[in-house]
C-alpha positions as CSV (number, residue, x, y, z in Angstrom):
1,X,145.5,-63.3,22.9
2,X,148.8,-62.3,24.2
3,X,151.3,-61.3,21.6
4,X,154.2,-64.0,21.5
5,X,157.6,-62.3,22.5
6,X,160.2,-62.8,19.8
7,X,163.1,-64.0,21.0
8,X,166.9,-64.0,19.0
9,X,169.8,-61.2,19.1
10,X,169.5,-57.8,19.0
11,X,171.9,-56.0,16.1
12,X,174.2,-54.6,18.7
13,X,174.7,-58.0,19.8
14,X,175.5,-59.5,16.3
15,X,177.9,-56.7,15.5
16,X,179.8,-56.7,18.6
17,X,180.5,-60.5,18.0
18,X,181.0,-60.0,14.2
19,X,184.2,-57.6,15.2
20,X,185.3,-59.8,18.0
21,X,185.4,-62.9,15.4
22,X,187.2,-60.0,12.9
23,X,190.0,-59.5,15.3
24,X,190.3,-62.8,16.5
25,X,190.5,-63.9,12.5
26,X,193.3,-61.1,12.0
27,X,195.8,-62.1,14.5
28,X,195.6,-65.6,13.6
29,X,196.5,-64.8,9.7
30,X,199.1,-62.5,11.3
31,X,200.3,-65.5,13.6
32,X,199.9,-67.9,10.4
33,X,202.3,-66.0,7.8
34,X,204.7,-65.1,10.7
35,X,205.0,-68.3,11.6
36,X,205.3,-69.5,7.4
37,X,208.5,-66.7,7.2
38,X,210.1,-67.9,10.2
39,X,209.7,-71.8,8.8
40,X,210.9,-70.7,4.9
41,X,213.9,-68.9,7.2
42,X,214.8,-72.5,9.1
43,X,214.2,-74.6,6.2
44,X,217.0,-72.5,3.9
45,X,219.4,-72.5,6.4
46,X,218.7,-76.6,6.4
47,X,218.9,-77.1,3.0
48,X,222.2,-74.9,2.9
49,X,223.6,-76.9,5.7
50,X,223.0,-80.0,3.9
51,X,224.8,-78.9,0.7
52,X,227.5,-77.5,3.2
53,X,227.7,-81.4,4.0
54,X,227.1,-82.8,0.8
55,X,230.1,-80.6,-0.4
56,X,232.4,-82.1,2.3
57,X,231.6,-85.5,1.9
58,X,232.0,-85.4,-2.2
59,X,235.5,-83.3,-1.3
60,X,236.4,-86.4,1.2
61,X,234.9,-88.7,-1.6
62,X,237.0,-87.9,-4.9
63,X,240.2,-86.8,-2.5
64,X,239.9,-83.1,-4.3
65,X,237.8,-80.1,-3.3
66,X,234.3,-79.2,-3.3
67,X,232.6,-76.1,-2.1
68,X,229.2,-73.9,-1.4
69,X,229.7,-70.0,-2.6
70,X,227.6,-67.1,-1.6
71,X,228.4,-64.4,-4.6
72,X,226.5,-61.3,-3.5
73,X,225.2,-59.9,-0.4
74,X,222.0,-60.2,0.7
75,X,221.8,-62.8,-1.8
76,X,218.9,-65.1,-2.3
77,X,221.0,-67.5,-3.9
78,X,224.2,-69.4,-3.8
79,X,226.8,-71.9,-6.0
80,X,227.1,-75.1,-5.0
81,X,230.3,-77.2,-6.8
82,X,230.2,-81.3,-6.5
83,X,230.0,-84.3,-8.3
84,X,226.2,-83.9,-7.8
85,X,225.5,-86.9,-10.4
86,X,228.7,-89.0,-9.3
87,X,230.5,-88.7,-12.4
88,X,233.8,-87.7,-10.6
89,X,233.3,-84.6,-12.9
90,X,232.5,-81.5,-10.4
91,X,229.6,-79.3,-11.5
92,X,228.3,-75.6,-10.5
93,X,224.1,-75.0,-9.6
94,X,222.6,-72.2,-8.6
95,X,220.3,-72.6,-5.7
96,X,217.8,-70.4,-4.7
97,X,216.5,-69.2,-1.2
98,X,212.8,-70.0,-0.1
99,X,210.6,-66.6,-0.6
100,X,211.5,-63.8,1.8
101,X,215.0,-65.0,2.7
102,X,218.1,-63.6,2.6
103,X,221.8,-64.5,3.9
104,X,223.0,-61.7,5.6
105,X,226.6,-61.8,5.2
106,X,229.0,-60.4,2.9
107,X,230.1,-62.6,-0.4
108,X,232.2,-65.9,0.5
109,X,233.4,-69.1,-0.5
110,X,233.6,-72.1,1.6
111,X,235.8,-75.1,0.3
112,X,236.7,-78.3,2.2
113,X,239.8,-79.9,1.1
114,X,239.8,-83.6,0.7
115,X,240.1,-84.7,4.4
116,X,237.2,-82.7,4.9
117,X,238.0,-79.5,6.6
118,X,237.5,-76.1,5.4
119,X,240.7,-74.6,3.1
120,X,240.1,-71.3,5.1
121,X,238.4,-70.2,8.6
122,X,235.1,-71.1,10.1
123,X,232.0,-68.5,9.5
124,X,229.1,-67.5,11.1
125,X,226.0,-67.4,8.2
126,X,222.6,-65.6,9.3
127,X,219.5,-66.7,6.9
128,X,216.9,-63.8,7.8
129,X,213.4,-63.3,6.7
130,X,212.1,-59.3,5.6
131,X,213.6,-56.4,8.0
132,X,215.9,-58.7,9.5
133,X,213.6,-60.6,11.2
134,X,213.4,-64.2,12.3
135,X,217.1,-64.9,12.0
136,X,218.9,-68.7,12.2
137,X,222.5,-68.5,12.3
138,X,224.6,-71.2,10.5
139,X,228.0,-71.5,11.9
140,X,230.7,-73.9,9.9
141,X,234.5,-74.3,11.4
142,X,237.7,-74.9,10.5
143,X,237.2,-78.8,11.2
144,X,234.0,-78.8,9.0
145,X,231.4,-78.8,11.2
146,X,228.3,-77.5,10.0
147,X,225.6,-75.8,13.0
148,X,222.4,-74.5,13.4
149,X,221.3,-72.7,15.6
150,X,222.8,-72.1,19.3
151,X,224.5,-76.0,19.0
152,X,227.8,-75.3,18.6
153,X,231.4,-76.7,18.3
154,X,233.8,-74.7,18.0
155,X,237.5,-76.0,17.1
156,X,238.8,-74.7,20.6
157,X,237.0,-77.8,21.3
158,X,239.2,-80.2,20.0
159,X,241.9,-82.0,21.7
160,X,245.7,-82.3,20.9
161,X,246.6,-85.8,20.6
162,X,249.6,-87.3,20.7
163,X,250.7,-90.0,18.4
164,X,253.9,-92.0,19.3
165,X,255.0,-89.3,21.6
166,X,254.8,-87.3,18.3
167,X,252.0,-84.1,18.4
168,X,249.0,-83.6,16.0
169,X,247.8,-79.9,15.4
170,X,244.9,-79.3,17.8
171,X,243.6,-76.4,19.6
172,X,241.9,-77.3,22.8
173,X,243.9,-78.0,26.8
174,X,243.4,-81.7,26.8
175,X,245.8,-84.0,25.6
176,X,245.3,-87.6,24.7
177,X,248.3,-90.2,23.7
178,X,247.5,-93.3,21.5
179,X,249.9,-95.8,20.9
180,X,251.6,-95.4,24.2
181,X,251.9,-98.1,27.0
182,X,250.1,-96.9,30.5
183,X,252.3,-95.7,33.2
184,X,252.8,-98.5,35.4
185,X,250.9,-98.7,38.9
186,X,252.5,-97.9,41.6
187,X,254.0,-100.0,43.7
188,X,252.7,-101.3,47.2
């Protein structure tokens, strides 16, 4: 009787695909918490750019100010003051950054006054995970727009307008008139 020939995989073969599956597994956790840094980066710069707007609206609200303040560098946390429970009594939280993130900017205060613009210039905010890396800039102007990312508008943006021949402060080329007839058409 012939002897039956055993078939399955030899050791080299299981251990060659044991460290292929090993690498493969290692990259992808590398990928995975990457990927969870550069998502906890994003998400504070949102939630900061909602308080940003939360602070502008209450300041246009109650007809007073209201403001977001960043009190150390590299901080990991910042002051909000609002009427956060609608009291029209302004209030002070600390908020603090996901895990891993910083802003990356020297200490600041940013106020709106009660038409909504910022009492000061605009700034350019950078969130950042560890090292520096995975940064999302925040930029705010003097108008009070709040912007993430490379969507930006800056106040050079805005038109002058003209009211009843009378100007209104504005920085950009085009000029528009409200409350003036239309020249008339020329004649034939």
């Amino acid at each position: 009787m012939r002897a039956r020939r055993q078939r399955g995989f030899t050791m080299t073969q299981l251990v060659v695909t044991v460290a292929v599956f090993a690498v493969v597994a290692a990259f992808s956790v590398m990928g995975i918490a990457s990927a969870r840094v550069s998502m906890r980066v994003q998400q504070s710069a949102r939630e900061f750019a909602g308080y940003l707007e939360k602070a502008r609206a209450d300041a246009i609200r109650r007809h007073s100010t209201a403001g977001v303040q960043v009190i150390y560098a590299s901080a990991d946390s910042y002051l909000v003051t609002m009427d956060f429970n609608l009291d029209g009594v302004p209030e002070t939280r600390t908020v603090q950054l996901q895990e891993d993130v910083s802003i990356n900017h020297d200490p600041f205060s940013l106020t709106f006054d009660w038409r909504g613009r910022l009492t000061g210039s605009g700034q350019s905010i950078s969130f950042e995970g560890p090292d520096g890396k995975y940064p999302v800039q925040l930029d705010v102007t003097g108008s009070g727009d709040v912007t993430i990312g490379e969507e930006k508008f800056l106040d050079a943006e805005v038109p002058t307008v003209n009211l009843n021949n009378t100007s209104v402060t504005g920085t950009g080329d085009t000029v528009a008139s409200i409350g003036t007839a239309p020249p008339a058409p020329p004649s034939p």
